[in-house]
Backbone bond lengths (Angstrom), bond angles and torsions (degrees), N, CA, C in turn:
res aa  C-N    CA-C-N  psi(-1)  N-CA   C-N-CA  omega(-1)  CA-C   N-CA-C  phi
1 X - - - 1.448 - - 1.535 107.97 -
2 X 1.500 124.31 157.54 1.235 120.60 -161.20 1.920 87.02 -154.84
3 X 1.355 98.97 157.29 1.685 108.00 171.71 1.320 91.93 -139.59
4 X 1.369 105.15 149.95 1.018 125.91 -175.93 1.759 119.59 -99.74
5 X 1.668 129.22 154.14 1.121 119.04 -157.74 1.885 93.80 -134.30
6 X 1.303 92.73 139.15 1.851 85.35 163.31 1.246 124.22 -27.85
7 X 1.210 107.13 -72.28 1.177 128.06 -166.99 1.577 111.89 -43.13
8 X 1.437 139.50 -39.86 1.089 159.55 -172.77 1.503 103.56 -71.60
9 X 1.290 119.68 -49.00 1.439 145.18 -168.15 1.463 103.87 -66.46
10 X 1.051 99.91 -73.04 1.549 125.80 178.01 1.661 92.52 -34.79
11 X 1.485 116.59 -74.45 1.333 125.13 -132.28 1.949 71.20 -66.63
12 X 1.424 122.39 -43.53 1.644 98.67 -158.24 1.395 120.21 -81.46
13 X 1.301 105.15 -4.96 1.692 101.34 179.66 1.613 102.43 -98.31
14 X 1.305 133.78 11.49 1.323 133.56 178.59 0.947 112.85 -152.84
15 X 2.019 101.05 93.32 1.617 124.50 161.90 1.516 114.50 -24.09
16 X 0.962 138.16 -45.55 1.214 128.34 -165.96 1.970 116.00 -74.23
17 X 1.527 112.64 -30.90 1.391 113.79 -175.86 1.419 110.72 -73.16
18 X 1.880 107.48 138.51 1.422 103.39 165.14 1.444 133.06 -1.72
19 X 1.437 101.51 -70.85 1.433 100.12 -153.69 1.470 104.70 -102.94
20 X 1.160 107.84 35.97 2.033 116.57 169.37 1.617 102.14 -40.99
21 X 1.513 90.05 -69.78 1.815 90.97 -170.42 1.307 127.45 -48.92
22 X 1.375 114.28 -42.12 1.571 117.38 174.46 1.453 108.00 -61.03
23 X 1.649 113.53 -30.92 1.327 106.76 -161.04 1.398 104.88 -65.47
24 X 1.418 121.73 -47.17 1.103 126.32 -153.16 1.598 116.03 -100.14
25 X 1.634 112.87 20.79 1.669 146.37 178.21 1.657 80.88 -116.74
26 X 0.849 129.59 -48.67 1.788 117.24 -167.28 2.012 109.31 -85.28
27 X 1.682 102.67 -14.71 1.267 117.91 175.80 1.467 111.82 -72.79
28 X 1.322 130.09 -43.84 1.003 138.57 179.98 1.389 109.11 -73.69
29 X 1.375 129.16 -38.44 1.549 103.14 161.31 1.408 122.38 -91.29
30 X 0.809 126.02 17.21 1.393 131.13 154.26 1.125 110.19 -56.12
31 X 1.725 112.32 -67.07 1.451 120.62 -165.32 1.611 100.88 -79.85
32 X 1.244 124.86 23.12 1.526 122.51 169.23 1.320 109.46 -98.86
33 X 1.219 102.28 -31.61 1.430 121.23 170.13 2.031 110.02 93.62
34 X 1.584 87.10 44.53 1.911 94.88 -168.83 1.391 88.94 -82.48
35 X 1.333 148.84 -11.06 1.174 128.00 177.74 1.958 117.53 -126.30
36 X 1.523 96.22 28.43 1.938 116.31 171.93 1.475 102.94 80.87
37 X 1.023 114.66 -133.07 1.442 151.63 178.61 1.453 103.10 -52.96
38 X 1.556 129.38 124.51 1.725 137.64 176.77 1.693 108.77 -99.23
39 X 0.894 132.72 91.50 1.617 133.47 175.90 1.480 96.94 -89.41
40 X 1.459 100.51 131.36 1.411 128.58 155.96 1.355 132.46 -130.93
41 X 1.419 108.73 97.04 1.535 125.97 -162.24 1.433 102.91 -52.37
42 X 1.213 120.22 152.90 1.517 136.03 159.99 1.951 108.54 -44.89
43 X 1.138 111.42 -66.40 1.389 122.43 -179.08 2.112 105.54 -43.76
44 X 1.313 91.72 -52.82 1.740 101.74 -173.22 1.878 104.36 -60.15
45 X 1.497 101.95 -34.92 1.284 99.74 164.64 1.010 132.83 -55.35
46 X 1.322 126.12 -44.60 1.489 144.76 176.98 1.057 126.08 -68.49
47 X 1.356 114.13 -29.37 1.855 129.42 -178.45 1.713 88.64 -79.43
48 X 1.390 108.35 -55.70 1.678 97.79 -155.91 1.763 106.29 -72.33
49 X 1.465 119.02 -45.95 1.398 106.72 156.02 1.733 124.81 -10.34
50 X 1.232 109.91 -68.39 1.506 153.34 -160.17 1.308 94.15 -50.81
51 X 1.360 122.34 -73.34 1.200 141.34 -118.64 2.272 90.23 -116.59
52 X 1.446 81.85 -50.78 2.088 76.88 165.97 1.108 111.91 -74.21
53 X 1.705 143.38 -13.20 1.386 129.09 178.25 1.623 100.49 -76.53
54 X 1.574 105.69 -24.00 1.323 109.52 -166.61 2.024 119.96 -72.66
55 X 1.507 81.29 -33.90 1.378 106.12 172.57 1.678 153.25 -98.60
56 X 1.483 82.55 -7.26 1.200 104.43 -173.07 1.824 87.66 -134.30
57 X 1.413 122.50 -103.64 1.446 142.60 -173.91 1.445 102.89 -167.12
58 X 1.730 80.79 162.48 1.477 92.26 -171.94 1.729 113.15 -78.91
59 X 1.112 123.36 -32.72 1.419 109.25 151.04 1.662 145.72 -43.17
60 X 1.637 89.45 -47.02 1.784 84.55 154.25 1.395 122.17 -51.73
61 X 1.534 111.44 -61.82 1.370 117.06 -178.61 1.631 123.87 -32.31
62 X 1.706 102.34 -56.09 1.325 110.34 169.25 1.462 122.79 -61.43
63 X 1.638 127.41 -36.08 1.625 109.01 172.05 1.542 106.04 -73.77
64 X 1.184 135.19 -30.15 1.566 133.10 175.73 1.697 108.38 -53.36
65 X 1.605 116.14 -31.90 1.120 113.62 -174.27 1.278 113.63 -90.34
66 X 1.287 131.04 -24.31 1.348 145.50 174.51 1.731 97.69 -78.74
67 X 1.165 112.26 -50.43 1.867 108.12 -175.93 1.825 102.74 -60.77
68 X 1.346 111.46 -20.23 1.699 101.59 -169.07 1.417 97.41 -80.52
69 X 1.752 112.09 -53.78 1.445 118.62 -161.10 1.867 102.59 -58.56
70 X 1.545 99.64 -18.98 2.016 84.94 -168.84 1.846 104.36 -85.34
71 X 1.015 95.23 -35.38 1.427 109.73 -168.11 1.605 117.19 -48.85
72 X 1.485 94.32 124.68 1.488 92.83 -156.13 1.969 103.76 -91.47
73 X 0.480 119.66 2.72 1.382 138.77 152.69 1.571 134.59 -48.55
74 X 1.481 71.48 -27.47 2.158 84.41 -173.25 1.473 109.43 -143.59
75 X 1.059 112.25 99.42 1.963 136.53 170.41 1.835 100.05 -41.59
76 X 1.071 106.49 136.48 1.219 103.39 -170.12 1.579 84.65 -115.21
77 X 1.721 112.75 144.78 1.767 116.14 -172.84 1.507 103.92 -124.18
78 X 1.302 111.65 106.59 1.485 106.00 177.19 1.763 112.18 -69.40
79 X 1.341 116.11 145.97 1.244 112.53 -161.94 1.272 121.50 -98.56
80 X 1.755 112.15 -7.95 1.479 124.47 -166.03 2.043 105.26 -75.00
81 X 1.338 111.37 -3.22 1.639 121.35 162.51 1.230 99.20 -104.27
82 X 1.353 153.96 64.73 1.032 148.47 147.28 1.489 113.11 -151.89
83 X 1.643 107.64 -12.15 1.409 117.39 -175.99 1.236 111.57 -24.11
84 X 1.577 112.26 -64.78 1.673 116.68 -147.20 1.334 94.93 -93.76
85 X 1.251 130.13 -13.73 1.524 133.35 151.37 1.191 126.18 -39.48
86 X 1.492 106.74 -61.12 1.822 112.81 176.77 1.454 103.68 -87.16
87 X 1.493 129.89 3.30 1.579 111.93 177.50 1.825 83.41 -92.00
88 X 1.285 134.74 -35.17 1.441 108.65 178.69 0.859 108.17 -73.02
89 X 1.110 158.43 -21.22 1.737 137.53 173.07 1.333 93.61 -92.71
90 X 0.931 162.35 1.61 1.483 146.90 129.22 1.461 116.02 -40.76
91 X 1.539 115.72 -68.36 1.371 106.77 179.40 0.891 123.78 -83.67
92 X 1.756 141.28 -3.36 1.184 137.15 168.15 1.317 103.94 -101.07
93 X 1.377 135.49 33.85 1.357 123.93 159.16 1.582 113.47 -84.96
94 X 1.488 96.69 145.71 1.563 114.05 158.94 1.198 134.67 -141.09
95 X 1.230 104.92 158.37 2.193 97.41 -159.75 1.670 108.83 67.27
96 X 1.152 113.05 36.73 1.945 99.00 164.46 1.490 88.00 -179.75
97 X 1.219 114.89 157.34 1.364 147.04 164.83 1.614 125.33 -95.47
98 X 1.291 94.58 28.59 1.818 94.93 175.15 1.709 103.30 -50.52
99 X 1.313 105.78 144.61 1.380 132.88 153.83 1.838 118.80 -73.09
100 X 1.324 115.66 131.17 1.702 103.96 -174.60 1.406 119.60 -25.48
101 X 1.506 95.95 -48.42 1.725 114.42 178.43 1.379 125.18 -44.09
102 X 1.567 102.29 -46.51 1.526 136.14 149.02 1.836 102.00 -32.42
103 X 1.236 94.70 -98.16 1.719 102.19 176.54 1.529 102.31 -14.54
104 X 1.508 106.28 -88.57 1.476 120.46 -160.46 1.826 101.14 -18.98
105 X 1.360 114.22 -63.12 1.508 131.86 -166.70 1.484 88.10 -49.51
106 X 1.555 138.17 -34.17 1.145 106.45 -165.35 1.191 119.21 -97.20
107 X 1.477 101.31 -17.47 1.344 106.89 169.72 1.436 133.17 -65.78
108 X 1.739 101.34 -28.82 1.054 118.65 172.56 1.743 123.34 -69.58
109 X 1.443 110.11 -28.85 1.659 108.07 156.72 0.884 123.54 -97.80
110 X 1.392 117.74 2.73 1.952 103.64 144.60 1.327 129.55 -94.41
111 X 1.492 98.83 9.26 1.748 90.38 170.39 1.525 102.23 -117.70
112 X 1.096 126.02 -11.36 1.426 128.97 142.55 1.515 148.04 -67.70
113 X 1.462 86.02 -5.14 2.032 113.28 -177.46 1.496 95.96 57.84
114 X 1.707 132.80 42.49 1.180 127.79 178.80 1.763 94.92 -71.67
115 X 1.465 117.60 160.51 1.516 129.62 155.35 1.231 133.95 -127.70
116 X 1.686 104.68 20.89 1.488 109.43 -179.78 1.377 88.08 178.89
117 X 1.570 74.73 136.30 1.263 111.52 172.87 1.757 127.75 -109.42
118 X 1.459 114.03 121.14 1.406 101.60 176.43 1.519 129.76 -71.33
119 X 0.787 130.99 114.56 1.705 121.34 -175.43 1.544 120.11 165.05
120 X 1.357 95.49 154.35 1.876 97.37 178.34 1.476 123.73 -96.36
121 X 0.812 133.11 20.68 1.049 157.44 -176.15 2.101 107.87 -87.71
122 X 1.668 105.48 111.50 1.213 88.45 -159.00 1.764 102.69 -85.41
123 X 1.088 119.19 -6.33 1.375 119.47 -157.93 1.575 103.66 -66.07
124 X 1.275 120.22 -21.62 1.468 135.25 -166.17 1.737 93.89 -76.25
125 X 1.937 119.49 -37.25 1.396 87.13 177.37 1.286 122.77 -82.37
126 X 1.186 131.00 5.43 1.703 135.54 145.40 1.459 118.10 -40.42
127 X 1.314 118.16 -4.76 1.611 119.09 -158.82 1.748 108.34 -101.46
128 X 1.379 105.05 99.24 1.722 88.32 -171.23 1.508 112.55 -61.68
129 X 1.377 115.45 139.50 1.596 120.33 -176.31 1.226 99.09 88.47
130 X 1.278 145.07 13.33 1.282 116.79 173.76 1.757 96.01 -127.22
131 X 1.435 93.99 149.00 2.245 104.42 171.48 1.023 97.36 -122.47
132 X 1.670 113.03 123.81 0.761 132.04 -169.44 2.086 96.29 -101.28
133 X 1.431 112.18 130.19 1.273 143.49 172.60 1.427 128.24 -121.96
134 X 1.395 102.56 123.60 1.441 134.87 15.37 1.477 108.52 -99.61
């Protein structure tokens, strides 16, 4: 099982960021399904929405958001049961700068027994139990 991270998202739906290419070499096994089950948190939704209307337009943003929610491939995780989950690994973190959003994801593959995580974001390989991909 794998959750998915903005950052990962971001980089593959927008040619222009660094890590397009990896994203979309790490996209294809996703959708092979080399790492099970695709979780996409509520929060990761919201950032990448956010952040492609910001960067691209708000139309991109919206078919990227409509292509995530249909896609049967990827479990969508509402986050309001995990709240007080990701606010403790929020405030009891040390050595990394996760963002709540951050948290949520981790909370969310430990209550899912996820072991990888997609995303560029290095703070996640600080995360014991988690592989960070690619």
């Amino acid at each position: 099982m794998i959750v998915l991270d903005s950052s990962f998202l971001v980089a593959y739906h927008n040619s222009r960021d660094v890590h397009h290419r990896a994203a979309n070499k790490t996209m294809e096994r996703l959708l092979k399904e080399e790492w099970g089950r695709i979780l996409l948190p509520e929060y990761v939704f919201l950032e990448v929405t956010t952040v492609l209307a910001r960067r691209l337009d708000l139309q991109m943003a919206a078919i990227v958001g409509e292509t995530l929610l249909s896609a049967r491939e990827i479990e969508f995780v509402p986050c309001s049961d995990v709240f007080l989950d990701a606010f403790e690994v929020f405030k009891t973190q040390s050595g990394t700068a996760l963002s709540f959003a951050d948290a949520a994801i981790v909370a969310i593959a430990r209550r899912h027994a996820a072991k990888h995580i997609a995303t560029f974001d290095s703070d996640f390989r600080r995360i014991e139990g988690l592989t960070v991909v690619p």
